[in-house]
N, C-alpha and C positions, 0 to 999 in steps of 0.2 A: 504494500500500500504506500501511498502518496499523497500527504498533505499539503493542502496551501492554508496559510494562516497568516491569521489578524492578530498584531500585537498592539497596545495603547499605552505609549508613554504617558504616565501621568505628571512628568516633571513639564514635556511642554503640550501633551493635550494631541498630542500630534500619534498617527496611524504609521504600521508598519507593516509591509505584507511581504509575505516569502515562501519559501514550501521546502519538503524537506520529507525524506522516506523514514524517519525517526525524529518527531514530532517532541515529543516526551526531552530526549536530549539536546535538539534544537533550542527549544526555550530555554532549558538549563544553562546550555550557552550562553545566551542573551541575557538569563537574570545574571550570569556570573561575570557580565562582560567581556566575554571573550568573542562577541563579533563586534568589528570594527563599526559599522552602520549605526549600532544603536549601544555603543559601549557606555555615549554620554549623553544618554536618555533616560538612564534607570530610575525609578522603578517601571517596570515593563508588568501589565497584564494580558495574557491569553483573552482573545474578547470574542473568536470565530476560528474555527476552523472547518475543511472541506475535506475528505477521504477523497480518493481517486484512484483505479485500477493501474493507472500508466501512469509513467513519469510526465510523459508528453503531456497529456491533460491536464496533469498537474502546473506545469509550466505554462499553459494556454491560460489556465484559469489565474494562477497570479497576474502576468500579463492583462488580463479583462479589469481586474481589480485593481486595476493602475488607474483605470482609465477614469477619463468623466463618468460612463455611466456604469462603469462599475462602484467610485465610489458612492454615486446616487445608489445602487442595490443593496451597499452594503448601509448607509447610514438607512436607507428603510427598514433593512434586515435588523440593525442593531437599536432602533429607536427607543427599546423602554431601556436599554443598558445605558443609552446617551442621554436619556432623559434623564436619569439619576445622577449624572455629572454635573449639571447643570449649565456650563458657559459654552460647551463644546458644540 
């Protein structure tokens, strides 16, 4: 399996999307700063993720989730989790 996932900075409020076939130690990286992208972003929350049979998918689907209307998909997807943030 193949994940793509949404991570939320909450130092600046700000989205982070990536994918990865170990999900689980992905993140662990990121909370522990060990990827460069979001080293000086922590603390990081897990806020979505997508399963995928294929890498490729996988990769198509972050790619979408870059875009304008992927982010429109997701902040629909995510709205009572953003509601609870309040300024975001």
């Amino acid at each position: 399996m193949f994940y793509t996932y949404i991570l939320f900075s909450k130092k600046d409020g700000k989205f982070y999307t990536g994918y990865s076939s170990d999900l689980k130690g992905r993140f662990e990286e990121h909370s522990k700063g060990k990827v460069k992208s979001t080293k000086d972003r922590l603390p990081l929350s897990l806020v979505y993720y997508e399963a995928c049979l294929d890498e490729r998918d996988a990769r198509h689907r972050e790619r979408y989730l870059k875009t304008h209307h992927g982010k429109l998909f997701l902040r629909n997807r995510l709205k009572s989790y953003l509601t609870g943030l309040g300024s975001v």
